[in-house]
N, C-alpha and C positions, 0 to 999 in steps of 0.2 A: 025160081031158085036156079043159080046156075051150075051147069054138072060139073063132077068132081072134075078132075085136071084140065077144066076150063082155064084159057089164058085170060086171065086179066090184066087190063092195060088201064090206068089212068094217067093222065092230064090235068096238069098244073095249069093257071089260066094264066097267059102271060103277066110280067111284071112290067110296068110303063117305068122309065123312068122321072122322077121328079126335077129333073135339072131341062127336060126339055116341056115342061108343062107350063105352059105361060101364068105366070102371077100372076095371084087373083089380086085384083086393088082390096085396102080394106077400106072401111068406112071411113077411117080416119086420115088417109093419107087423099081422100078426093076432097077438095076441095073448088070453089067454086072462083071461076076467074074473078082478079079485082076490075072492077067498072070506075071510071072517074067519074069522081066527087069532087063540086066546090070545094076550097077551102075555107076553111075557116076564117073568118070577118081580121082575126088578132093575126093571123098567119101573114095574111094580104096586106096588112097595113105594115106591116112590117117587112115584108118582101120591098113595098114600093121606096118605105124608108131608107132600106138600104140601096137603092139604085139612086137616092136622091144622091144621101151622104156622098156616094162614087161621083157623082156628078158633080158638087159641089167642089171635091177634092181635087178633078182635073182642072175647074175652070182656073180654083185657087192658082194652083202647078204653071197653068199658062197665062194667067197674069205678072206672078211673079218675071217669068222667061222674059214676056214683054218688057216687064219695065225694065230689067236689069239691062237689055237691048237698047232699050230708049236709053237710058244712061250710059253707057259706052258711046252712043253718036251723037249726044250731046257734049259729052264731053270734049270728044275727038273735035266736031265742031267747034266748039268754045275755046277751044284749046288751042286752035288754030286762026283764029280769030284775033283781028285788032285790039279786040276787048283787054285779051291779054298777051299782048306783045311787051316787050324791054320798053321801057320809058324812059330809064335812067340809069346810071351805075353809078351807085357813092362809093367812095375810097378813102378809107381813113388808114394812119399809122405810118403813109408813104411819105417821110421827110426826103431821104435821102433819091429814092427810085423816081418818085413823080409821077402823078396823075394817070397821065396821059400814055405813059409807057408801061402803067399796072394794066388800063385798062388794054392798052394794043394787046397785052400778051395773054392776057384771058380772054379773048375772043368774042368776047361778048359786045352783041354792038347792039344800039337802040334799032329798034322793028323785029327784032329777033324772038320767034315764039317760046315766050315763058315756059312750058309744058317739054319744049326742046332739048334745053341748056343741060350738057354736061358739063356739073359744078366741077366733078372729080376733075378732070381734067383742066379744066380750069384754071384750077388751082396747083396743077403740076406745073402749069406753064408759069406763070406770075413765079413759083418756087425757083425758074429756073433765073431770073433775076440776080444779079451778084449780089445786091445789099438786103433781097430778102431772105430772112429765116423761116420764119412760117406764116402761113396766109390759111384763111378761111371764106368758102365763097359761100354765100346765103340766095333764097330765092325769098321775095320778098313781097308777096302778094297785094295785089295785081301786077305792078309790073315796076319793080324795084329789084338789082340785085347792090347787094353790099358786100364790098370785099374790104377787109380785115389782115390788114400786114403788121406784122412785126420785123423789124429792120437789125440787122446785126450790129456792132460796133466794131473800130479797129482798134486793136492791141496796138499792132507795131507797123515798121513802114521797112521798104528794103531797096537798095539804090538797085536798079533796071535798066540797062539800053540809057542812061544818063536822065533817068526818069525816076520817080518815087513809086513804089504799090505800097497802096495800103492793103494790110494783113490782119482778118481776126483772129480768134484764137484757134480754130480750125485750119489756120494755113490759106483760106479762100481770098480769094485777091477782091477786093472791094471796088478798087478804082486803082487807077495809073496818073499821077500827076506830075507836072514839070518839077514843085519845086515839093521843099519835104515839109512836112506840112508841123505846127509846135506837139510839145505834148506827147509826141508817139516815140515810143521805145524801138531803134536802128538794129536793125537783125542782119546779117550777111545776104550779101547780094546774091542774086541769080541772073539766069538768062531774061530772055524778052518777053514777058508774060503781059497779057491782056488781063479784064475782068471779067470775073468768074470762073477763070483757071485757079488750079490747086499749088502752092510751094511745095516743096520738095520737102520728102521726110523729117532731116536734119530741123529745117527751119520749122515746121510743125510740131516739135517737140519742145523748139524753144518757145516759141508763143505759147502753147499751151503751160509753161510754168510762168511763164509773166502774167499770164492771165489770173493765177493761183497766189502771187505776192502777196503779201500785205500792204493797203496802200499806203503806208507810212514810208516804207520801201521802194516803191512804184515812184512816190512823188520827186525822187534824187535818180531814179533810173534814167541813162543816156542809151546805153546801147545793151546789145547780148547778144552773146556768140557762143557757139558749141566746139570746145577745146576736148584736146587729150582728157582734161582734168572732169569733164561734163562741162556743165552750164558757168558760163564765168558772165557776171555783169560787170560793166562798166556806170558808176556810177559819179555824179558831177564833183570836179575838184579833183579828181585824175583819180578817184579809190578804183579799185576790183576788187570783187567779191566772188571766191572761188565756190560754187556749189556745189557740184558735183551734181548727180541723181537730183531727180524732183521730189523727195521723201521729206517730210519733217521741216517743207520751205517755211513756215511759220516760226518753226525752234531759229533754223536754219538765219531769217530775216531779221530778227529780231538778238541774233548775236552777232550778226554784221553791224548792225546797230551801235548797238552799246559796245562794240569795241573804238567803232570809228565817233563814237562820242569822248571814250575816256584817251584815247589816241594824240598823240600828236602830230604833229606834220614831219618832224624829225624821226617819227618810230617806225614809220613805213606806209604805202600807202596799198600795199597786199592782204587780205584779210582770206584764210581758209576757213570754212565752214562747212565744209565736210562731214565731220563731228559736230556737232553742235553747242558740245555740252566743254570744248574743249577748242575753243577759238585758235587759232593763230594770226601772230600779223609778224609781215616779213619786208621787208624792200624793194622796192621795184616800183616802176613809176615816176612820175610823178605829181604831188601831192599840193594842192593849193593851201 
């Protein structure tokens, strides 16, 4: 027993702390490393099948590449080849232009490789021909090409340099001849124009309403000219036919008509048609 005002002293026994105490594993968190294992018979068969399928797919891929390969150099070959070269050029529809001058101007000449030929072009050149209006160039397998004109006509004719042009109704000059040819409606004269130059405005506005007549009208036409007045025809027998504007040429025609039917030679040989629905006929002339 210890004596009274004995000091006593105790001692706590220290405290460890928990955060430096290493973790104990538990049972459950150990586990045992995995070891390889076969697999499975359905696993393997199917691993190899899809390496086949892969295989299969590329050889597919590089087949295809090839042949599409083969077929551009064969072509390119073939193409260049005798096999299909120009043979021929047929020409049809070329009355006026002629053969020989469709084909110089399409460019197109026998030996020339088929696979080559710009038609476009082609066919701009042959365009530029005075008597053609529109042309069509064909490639024509193996070695055919066909060209296809359609050829203008002339309206009227116009005294030149002491020459004739004929003129369609576009004003396009068709040809140039020494003498004036039957049939064509005489429009005023111009400078020295070649074929396949253009008339002058004036004169392009008259063709284009002569083109528009009616031909009952057309078939007594001589001449036309572009007055004060517009459009004045001169028709056979000394009449004139005052038009005016190109509007209502049909009302217009067709009371030039029947005036110069019910008409005499004594009543005048002027007819206005301006109005149509209100004729006149005046003096002037003369009247067969």
């Amino acid at each position: 027993m210890a004596e009274r005002g004995a000091e006593v002293s105790t001692r706590r026994p220290p405290v460890r702390d928990e955060r430096t105490r290493p973790p104990v594993p538990s049972r459950s968190s150990v586990r045992a490393q995995p070891v390889d294992a076969p697999a499975h018979p359905r696993i393997r068969a199917r691993r190899v099948e899809v390496a086949r399928d892969e295989g299969r797919r590329r050889r597919h891929r590089l087949n295809i590449g090839l042949g599409v390969l083969c077929a551009v150099v064969w072509a390119m070959v073939i193409g260049r080849s005798a096999l299909l070269d120009v043979d021929r050029v047929q020409v049809s529809g070329a009355e006026r232009t002629g053969v020989v001058e469709v084909v110089g101007a399409s460019g197109v000449a026998v030996g020339h490789p088929m696979a080559e030929l710009d038609l476009a072009q082609a066919a701009d050149e042959v365009a530029r021909l005075p008597w053609v209006d529109e042309v069509s160039v064909r490639r024509m397998w193996p070695g055919t090409v066909r060209v296809v004109v359609t050829e203008r006509h002339p309206v009227g004719v116009a005294r030149t340099a002491g020459e004739w042009a004929l003129l369609d109704a576009e004003g396009r000059v068709l040809d140039v001849v020494p003498t004036r040819p039957d049939g064509l409606v005489a429009i005023e004269g111009s400078d020295r124009v070649a074929a396949g130059d253009v008339a002058a405005a004036p004169a392009r506005r008259v063709l284009r309403a002569i083109d528009r007549l009616p031909s009952a009208l057309r078939a007594s036409l001589q001449g036309a000219t572009h007055e004060g007045d517009g459009l004045v025809l001169a028709l056979d027998g000394g009449w004139r036919v005052v038009v005016g504007d190109a509007t209502d040429l049909r009302a217009k025609a067709d009371a030039a008509l029947a005036v110069r039917q019910a008409a005499g030679a004594a009543d005048g040989c002027r007819i206005d048609v301006r109005v149509p629905t209100a004729p006149v006929l005046t003096g002037g002339g003369r009247c067969a």
